[in-house]
Each structure stands twice: as structure tokens, then as C-alpha cells.
FIGU-177741 format. One line per 2 residues: number of its first residue (from 1); their letters; for each residue x negated, y, z negated of N, C-alpha, C. Coordinates in steps of 0.2 Angstrom, whole numbers, padded with zeros to 4 digits. Atoms other than C-alpha are relative to their C-alpha. Layout:
% residues N
NUM) A) X Y Z X Y Z X Y Z ~ ...
***
This chain:
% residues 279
1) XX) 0004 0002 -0006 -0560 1063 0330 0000 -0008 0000 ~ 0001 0006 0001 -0560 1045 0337 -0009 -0004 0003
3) XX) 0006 0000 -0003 -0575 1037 0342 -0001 -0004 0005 ~ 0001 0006 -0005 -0581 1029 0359 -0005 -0001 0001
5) XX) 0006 0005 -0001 -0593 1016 0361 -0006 0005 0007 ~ 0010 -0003 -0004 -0613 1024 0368 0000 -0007 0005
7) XX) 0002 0004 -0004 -0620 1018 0380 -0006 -0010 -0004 ~ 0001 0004 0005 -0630 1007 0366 0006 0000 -0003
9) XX) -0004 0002 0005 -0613 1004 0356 0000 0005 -0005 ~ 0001 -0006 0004 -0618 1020 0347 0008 0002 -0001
11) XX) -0004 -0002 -0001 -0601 1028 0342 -0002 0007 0000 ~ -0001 -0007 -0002 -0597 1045 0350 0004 0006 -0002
13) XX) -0006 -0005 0002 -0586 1059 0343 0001 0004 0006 ~ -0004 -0001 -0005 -0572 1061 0355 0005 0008 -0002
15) XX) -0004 -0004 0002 -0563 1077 0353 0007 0000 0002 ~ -0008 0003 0001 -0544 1077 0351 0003 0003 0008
17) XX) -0004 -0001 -0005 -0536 1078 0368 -0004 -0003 0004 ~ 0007 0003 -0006 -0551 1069 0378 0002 -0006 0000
19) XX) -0001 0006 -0002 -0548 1053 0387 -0010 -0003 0001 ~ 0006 0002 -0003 -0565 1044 0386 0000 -0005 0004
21) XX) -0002 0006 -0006 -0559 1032 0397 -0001 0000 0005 ~ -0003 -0004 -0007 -0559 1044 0412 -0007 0005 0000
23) XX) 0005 -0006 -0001 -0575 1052 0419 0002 0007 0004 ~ -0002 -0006 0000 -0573 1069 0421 -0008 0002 0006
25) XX) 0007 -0005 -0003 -0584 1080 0435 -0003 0003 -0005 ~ 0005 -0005 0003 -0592 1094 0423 -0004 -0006 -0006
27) XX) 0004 0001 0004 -0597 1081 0410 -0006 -0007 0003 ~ 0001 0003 -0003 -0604 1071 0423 -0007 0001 0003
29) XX) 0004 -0007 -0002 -0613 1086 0431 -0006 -0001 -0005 ~ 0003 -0001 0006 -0620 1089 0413 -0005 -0006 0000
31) XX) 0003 0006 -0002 -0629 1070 0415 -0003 0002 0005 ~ 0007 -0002 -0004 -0637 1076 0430 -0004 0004 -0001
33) XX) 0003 -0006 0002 -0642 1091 0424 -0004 0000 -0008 ~ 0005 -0001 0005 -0651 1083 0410 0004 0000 -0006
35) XX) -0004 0000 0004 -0637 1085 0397 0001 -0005 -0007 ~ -0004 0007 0005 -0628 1075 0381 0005 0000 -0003
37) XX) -0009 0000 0002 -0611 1081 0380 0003 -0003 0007 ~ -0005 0005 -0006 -0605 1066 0393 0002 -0007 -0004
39) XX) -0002 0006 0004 -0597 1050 0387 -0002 -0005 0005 ~ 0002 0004 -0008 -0601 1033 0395 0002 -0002 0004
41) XX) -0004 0001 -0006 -0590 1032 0406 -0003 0006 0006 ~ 0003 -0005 -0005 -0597 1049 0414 -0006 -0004 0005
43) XX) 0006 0004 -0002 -0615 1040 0415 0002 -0005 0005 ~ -0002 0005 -0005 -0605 1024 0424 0001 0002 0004
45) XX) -0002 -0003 -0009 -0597 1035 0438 -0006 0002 0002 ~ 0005 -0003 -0004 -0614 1046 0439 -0004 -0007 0003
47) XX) 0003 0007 -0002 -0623 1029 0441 0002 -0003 0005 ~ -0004 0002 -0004 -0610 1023 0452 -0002 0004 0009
49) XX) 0002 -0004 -0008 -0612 1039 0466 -0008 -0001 0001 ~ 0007 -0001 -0001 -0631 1038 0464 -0001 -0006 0005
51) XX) 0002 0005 -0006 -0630 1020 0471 0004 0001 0010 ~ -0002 -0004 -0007 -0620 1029 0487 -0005 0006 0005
53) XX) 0003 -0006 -0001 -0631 1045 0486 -0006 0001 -0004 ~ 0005 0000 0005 -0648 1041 0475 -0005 0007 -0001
55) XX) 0006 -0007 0001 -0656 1060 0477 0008 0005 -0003 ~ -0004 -0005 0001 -0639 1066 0468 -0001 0004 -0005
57) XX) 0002 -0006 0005 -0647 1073 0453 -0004 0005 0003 ~ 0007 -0005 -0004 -0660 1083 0466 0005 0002 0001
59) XX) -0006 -0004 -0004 -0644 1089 0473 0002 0005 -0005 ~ -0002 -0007 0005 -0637 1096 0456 -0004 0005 -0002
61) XX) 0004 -0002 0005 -0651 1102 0450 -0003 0007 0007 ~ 0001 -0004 -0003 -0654 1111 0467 0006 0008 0002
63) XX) -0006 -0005 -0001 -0636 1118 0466 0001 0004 -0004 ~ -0001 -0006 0008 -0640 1126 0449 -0005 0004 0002
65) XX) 0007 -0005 -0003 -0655 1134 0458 0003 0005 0004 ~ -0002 -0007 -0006 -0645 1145 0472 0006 0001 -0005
67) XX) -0003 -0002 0001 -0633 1148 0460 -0003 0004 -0006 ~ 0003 -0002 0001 -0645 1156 0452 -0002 0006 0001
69) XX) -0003 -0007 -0003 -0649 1166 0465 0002 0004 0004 ~ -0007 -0005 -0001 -0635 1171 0469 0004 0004 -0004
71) XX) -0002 -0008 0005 -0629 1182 0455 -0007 0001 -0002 ~ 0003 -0005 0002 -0644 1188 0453 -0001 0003 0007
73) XX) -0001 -0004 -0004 -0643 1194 0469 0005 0007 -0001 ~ -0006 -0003 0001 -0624 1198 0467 0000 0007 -0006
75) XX) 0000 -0005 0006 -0629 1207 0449 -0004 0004 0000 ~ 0007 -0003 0000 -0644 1215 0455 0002 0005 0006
77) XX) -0002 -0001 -0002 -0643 1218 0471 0006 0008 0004 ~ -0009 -0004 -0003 -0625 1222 0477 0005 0005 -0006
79) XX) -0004 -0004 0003 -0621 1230 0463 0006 -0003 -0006 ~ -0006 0004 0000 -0606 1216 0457 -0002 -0001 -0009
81) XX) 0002 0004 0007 -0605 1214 0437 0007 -0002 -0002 ~ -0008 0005 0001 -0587 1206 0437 0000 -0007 0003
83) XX) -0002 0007 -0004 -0588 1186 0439 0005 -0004 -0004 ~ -0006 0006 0000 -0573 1173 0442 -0004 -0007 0001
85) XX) 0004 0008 0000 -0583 1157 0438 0005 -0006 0001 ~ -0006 0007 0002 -0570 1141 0441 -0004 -0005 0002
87) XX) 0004 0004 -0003 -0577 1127 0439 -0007 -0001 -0004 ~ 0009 -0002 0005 -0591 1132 0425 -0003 -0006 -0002
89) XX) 0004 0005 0002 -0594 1114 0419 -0003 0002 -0008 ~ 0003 -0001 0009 -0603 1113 0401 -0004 0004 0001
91) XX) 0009 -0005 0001 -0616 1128 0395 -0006 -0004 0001 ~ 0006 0004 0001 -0633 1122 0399 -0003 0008 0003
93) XX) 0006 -0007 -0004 -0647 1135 0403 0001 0003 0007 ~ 0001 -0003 -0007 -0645 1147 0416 0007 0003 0002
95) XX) -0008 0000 -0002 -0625 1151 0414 0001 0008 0005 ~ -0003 -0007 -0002 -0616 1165 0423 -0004 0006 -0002
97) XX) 0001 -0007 0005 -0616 1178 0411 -0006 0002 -0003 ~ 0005 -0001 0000 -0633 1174 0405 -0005 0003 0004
99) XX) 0002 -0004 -0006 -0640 1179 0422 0001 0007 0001 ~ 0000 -0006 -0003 -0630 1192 0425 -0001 0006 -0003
101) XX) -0001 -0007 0006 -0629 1202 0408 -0010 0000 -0003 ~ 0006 -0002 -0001 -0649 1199 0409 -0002 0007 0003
103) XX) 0000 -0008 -0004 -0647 1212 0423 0000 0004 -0001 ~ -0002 -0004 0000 -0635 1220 0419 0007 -0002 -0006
105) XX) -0003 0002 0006 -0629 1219 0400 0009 0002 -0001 ~ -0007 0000 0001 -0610 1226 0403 0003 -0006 0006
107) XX) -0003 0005 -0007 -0607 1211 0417 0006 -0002 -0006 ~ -0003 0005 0000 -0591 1202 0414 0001 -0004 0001
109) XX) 0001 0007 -0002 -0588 1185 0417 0005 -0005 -0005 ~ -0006 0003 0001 -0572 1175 0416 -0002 -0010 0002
111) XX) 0002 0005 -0003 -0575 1157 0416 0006 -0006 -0001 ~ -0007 0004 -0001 -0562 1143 0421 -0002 -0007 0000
113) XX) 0000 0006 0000 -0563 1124 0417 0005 -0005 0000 ~ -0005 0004 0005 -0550 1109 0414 -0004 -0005 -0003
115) XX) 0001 0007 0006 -0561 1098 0402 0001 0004 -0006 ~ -0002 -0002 0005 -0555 1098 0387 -0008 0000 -0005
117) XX) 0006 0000 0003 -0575 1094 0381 -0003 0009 0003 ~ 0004 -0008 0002 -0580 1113 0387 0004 0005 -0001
119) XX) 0000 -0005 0003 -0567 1121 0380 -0002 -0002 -0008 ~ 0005 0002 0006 -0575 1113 0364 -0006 0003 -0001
121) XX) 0004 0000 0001 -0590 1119 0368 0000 0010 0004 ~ -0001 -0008 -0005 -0583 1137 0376 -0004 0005 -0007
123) XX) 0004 -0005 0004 -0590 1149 0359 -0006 0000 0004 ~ 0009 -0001 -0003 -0607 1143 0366 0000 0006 0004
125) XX) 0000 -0007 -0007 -0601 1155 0383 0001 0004 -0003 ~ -0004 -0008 0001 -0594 1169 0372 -0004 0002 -0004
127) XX) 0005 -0004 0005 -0610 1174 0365 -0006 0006 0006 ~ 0002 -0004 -0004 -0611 1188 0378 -0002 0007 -0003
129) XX) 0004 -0007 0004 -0621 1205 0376 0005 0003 -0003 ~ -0005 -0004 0002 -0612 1216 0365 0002 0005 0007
131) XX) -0004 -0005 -0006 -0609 1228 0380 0004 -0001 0005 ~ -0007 0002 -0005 -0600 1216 0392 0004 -0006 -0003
133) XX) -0004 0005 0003 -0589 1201 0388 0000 -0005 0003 ~ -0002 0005 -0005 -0585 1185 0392 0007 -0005 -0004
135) XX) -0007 0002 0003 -0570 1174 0390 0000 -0008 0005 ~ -0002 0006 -0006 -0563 1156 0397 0006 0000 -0002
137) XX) -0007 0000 -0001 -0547 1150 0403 -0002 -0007 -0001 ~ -0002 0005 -0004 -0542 1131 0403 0003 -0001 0003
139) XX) -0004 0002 -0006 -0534 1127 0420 -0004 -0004 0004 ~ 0001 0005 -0005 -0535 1117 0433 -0001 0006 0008
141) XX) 0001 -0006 -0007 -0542 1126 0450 0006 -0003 0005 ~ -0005 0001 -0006 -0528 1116 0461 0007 0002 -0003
143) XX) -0006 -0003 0003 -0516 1127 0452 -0001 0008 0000 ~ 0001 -0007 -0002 -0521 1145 0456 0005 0003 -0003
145) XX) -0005 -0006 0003 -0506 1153 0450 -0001 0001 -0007 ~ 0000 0000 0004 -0508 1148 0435 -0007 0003 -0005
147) XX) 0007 -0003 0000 -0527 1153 0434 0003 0007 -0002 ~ -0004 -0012 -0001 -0520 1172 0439 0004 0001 -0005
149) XX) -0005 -0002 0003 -0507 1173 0429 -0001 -0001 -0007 ~ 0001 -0001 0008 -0516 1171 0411 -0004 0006 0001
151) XX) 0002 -0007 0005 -0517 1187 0403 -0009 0000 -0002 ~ 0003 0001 0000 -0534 1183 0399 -0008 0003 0006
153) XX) 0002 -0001 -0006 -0540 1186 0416 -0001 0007 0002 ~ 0001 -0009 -0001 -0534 1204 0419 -0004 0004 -0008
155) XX) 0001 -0004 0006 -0538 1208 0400 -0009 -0001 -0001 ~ 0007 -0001 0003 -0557 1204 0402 -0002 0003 0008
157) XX) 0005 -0004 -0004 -0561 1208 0421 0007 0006 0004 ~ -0004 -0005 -0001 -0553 1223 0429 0001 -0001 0008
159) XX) -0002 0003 -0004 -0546 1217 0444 0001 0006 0008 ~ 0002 -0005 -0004 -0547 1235 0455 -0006 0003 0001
161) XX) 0006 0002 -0001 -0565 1233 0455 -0002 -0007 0002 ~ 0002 0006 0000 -0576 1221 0463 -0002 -0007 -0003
163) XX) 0000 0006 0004 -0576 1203 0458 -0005 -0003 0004 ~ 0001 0007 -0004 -0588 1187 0463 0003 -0006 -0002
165) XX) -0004 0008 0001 -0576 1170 0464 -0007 -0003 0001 ~ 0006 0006 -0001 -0589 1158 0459 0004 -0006 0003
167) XX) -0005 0008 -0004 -0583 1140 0469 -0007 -0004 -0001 ~ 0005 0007 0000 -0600 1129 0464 0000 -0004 -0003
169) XX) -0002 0008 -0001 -0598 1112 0467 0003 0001 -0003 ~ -0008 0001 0004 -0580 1115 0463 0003 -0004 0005
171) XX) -0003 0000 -0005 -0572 1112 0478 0000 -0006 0004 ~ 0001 0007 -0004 -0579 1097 0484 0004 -0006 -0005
173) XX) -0007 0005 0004 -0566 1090 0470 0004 0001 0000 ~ -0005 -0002 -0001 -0552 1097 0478 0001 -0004 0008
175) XX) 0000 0005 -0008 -0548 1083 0492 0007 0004 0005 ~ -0003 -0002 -0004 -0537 1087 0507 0009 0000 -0001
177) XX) -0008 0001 0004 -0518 1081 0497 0001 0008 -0004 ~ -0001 -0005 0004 -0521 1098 0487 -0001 0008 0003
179) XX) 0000 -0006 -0004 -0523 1110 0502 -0006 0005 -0005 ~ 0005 -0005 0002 -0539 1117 0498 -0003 0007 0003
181) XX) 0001 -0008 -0001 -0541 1133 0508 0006 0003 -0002 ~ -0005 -0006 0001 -0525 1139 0504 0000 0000 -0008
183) XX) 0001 -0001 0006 -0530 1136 0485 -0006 0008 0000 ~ 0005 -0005 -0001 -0547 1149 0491 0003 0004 0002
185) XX) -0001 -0009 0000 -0536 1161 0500 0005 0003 -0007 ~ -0002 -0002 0007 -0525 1161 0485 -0002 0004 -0005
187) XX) 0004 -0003 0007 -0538 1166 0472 -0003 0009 0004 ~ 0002 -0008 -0003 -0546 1179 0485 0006 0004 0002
189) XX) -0006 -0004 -0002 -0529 1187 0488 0001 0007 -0006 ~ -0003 -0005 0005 -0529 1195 0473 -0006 0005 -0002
191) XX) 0007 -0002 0001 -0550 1201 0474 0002 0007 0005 ~ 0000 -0005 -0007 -0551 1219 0481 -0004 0001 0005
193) XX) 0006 -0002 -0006 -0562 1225 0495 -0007 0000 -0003 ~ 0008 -0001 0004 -0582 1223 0490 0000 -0005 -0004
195) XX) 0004 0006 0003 -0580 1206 0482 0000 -0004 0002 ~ 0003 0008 -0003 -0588 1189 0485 0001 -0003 -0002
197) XX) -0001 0007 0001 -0586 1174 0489 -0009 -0007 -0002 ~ 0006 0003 0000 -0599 1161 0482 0003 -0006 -0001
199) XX) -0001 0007 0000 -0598 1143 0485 -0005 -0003 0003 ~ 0004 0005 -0003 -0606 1127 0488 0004 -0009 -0002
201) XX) -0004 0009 -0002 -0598 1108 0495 -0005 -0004 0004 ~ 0003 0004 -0004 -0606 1094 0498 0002 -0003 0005
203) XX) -0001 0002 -0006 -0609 1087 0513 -0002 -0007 0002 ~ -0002 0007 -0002 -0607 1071 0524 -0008 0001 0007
205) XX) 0002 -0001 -0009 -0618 1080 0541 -0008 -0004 -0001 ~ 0007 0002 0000 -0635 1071 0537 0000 -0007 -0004
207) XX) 0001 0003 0002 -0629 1056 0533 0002 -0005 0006 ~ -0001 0004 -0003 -0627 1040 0545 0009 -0004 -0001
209) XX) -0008 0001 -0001 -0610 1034 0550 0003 -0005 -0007 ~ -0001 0004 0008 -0613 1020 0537 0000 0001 -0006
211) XX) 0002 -0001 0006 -0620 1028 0525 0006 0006 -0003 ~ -0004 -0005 0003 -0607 1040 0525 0008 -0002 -0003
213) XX) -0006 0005 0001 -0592 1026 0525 -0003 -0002 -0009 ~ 0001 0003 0007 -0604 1019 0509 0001 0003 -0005
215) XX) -0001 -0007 0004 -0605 1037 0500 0008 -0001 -0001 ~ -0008 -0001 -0001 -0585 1037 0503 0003 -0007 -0004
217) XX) -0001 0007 0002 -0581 1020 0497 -0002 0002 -0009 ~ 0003 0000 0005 -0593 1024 0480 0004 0004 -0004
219) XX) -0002 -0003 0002 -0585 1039 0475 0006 -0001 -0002 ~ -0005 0002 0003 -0568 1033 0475 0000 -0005 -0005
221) XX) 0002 0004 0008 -0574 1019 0464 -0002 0004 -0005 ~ 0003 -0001 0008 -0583 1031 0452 0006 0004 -0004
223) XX) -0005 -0001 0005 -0565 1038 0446 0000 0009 0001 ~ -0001 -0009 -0001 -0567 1058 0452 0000 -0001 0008
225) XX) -0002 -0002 -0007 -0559 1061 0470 -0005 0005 0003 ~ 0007 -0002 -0002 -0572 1068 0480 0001 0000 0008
227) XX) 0000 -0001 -0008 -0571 1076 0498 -0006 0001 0000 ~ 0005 -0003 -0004 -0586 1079 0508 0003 0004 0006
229) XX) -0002 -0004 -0006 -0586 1092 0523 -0004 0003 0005 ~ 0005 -0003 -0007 -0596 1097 0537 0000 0005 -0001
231) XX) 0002 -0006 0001 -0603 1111 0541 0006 0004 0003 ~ -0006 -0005 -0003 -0587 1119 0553 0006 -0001 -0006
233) XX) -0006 0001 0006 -0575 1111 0538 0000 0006 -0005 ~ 0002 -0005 0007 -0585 1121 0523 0001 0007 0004
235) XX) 0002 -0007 -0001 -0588 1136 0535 0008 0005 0000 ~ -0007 -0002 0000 -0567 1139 0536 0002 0004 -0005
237) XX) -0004 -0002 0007 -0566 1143 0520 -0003 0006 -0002 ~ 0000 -0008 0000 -0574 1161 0524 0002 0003 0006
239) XX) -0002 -0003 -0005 -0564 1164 0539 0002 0005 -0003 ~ -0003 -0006 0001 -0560 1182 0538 -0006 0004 -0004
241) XX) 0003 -0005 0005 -0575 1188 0526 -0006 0000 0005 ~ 0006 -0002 -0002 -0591 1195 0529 -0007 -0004 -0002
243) XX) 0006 0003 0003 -0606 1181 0527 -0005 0004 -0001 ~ 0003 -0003 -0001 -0620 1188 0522 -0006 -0006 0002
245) XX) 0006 0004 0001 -0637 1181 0528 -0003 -0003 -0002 ~ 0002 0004 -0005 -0643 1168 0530 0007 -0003 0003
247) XX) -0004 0006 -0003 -0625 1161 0532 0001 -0005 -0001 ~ 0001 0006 0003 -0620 1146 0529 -0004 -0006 0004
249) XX) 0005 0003 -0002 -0633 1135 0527 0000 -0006 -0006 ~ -0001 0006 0006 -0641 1121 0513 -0002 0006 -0007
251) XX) 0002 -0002 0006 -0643 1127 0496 -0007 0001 0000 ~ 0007 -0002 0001 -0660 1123 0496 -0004 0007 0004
253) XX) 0003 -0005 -0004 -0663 1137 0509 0002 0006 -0001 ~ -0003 -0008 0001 -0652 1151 0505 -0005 0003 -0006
255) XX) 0004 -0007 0002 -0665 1166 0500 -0002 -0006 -0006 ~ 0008 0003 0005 -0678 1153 0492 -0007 0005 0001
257) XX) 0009 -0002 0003 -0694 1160 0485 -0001 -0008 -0001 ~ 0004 0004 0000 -0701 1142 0485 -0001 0000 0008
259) XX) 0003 0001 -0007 -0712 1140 0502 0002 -0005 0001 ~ -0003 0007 -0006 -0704 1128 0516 -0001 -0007 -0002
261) XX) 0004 0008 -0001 -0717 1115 0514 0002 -0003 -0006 ~ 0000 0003 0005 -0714 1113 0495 0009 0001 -0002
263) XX) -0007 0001 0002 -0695 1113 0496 0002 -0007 0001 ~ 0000 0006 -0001 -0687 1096 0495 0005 0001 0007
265) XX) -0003 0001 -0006 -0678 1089 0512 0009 0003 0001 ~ -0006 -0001 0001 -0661 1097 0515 0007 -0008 0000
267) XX) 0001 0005 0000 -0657 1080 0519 0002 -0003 -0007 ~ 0002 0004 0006 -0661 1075 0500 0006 0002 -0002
269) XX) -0006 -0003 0003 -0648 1087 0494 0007 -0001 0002 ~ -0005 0002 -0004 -0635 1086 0505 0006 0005 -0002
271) XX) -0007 -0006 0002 -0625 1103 0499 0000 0005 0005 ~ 0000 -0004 -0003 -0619 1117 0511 0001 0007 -0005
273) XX) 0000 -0005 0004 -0619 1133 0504 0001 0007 0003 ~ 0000 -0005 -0004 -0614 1152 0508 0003 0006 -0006
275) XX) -0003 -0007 0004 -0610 1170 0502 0002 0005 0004 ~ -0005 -0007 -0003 -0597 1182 0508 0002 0005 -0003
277) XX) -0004 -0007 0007 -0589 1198 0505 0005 0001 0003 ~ -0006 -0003 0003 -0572 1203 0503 0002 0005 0005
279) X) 0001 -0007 -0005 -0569 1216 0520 0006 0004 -0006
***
């Protein structure tokens, strides 16, 4: 391992393949969520969008809320114990599998990143119930074929039962050069009838024409490509599926159990969110 300079000068043990050079979305995440597997270059960029977006840690921290609960709707609920997580970011309290094999201890749960630091830290995910399994992939989500076609994938979830495609706060790192709905219909082409789609992109719709130009500007400087998209952009990406209620809306609000008045301002957050199904 080599080592890179801490934010104090501390050296960091860098795992072999890892650019610390280069902020990475998931280790970046993990910094707003509280985390300590991020390097300083991650904290630089997180610092960096804060001065565009300064409620961005309420954001993530609210995005790890409705993804919350949403599998335990999906695991509960609807019945659903097969998830396609892409997108996973590093282990921190609250994972997939943990949620759902809470429920329901045979869930599966396939999780997909490209940092090279969470597959580092993937054992942490594969200490699923003995009665269901979990497993990861390293790929890249703007490569969907690639995703499908590891053996891995059909060898942990069984792919003529229903799936949920997780997409949170993935997608909002797939800019428009990379053809992002036909990355989404992609992955769901291969989902049979009776699974869901879950996602959440940040948005631009409650911000000032300036403040949306400043956001824009920031983000490209901080070193991770970053679309924002309106509420009729995000909503495209379930044309054809069955939203379920509430429809898309703010994270904050999709099936909160905290009262209106004590929720923070959608505003603050600035993520749209939604869950469909698979007709």
C-alpha cells in the first residue's frame, strides 16, 4: 500500500488500484454520511459542492432515509426479496440486505460499484443471513452489458422472479454523453413482470437560475460529472412502469412517518424520488 497525505498530513493507506488523486462519488457520499473510508481529495470535492449546495450532507443523509423506506416497503410489503443495488457506495449502517434480510432473512441482494475502495471493503456486505445471500460485482453502471453478463448476477438472484433495481443517487453521475435512460431501460429489460424500479436524482427545480448556473459550475470543478434534472427529466426514466403512490416527488416526502411540520424543507434537499413496477 502507498500512502496519501490526510487532511492533517496523516498518511493514509491507499489500496492497490486506487487513484487518490481522483474523488470518487461513493467515498465522497461516505464523508457526508458521516464516514472514514474517504481520502482528501474526496473531502476537497465534498467541500467544494457544499459551497454550490451547503444543505448537501441533509440531502444525503435524507436520501439514505427513503431508501430506507423503500425496501422495507418493497421487502415487507410487496412481497419483493431479490435486490439489484448499483450504485451501493461503501457499507455504513442501514445497507440493503441488512434491511431487507431483517424482514425477510432469505432476501438476496446483488450489489454493484466501481470503487476500487468498496470492493475492499465488500466482505463487510457478504455477512448476509445464513438463509439468503449477498454478493458484489465491480462495474461500472454506464456499461450495463457488462453489469448482465457476470455470472455472478444470475448465480445469486434468480432473474424469473421479481427484482427491485435500486438507482440511489446513482444516476445523477451518469450525465447526458452516456445516454442515461437507455442505460435504465437496459438493466430493466432483463427484470420480469412484478419488479421495481427505485431511484432518486438530484435536482436543479428549486434552485434560482443563478444559483443553478453556481451549483453547475461547482460540481464540474469538484472532479465527479454530475447531472441535475427536473422533475419531467427524472420522471422519463419510468415511462412505461407503474408509479406507485405518491409518485414522483421529494425524498423527504415519499411515505414519511415524520410529521410535515418536523420534516426539513424539500427545498433543503433538493432530490426527486420515485418507485415503480415492472407491468
Amino acid at each position: 500500500m502507498t500512502p496519501s497525505s490526510g487532511p492533517s498530513g496523516s498518511a493514509e493507506p491507499v489500496p492497490p488500484g486506487i487513484d487518490p488523486t481522483k474523488a470518487h462519488p461513493s467515498r465522497r457520499y461516505n464523508y457526508w454520511l458521516g464516514g472514514k473510508d474517504n481520502f482528501a481529495v474526496d473531502r476537497e470535492s465534498a467541500e467544494m459542492v457544499a459551497t454550490g449546495f451547503p444543505t448537501v450532507r441533509l440531502a444525503a443523509l435524507e436520501n439514505r432515509a427513503f431508501l430506507k423506506r423503500a425496501v422495507t416497503y418493497l421487502a415487507g410489503e410487496a412481497g419483493i426479496h431479490q435486490f439489484f443495488d448499483i450504485g451501493t457506495g461503501l457499507p455504513s449502517a442501514g445497507n440493503v440486505h441488512e434491511i431487507a434480510q431483517a424482514i425477510e432473512p432469505t432476501s438476496r441482494i446483488v450489489y454493484v460499484d466501481n470503487d476500487p475502495v468498496v470492493l475492499v471493503h465488500a466482505r463487510a456486505l457478504l455477512n448476509s443471513e445464513p438463509e439468503g445471500r449477498t454478493a458484489y460485482i465491480e462495474a461500472d453502471l454506464r456499461d450495463p452489458d457488462k453489469i448482465l453478463a457476470n455470472p455472478v448476477l444470475t448465480g445469486t438472484l434468480d432473474m424469473s422472479r421479481p427484482v427491485a433495481l435500486m438507482l440511489v443517487a446513482t444516476m445523477h453521475f451518469v450525465t447526458d454523453d452516456h445516454d442515461p435512460y437507455g442505460i435504465v431501460r437496459r438493466l430493466l429489460s432483463v427484470l420480469p413482470s412484478g419488479s421495481y424500479l427505485v431511484m432518486t436524482n438530484a435536482t436543479g427545480d428549486y434552485l434560482t437560475p443563478e444559483e443553478y448556473a453556481h451549483n453547475v459550475e461547482v460540481n464540474e470543478r469538484s472532479g465527479v460529472p454530475f447531472r441535475l434534472r427536473s422533475r419531467d427529466e427524472f420522471a422519463r426514466f419510468f415511462d412505461g412502469l407503474e408509479l406507485l403512490p405518491p409518485g414522483v416527488g421529494s425524498v423527504v416526502e415519499w411515505r414519511s412517518d415524520v410529521p410535515p411540520a418536523e420534516r426539513p424543507p424539500i427545498e433543503k434537499v433538493s432530490m426527486h424520488c420515485a418507485v415503480a413496477r415492472v407491468h
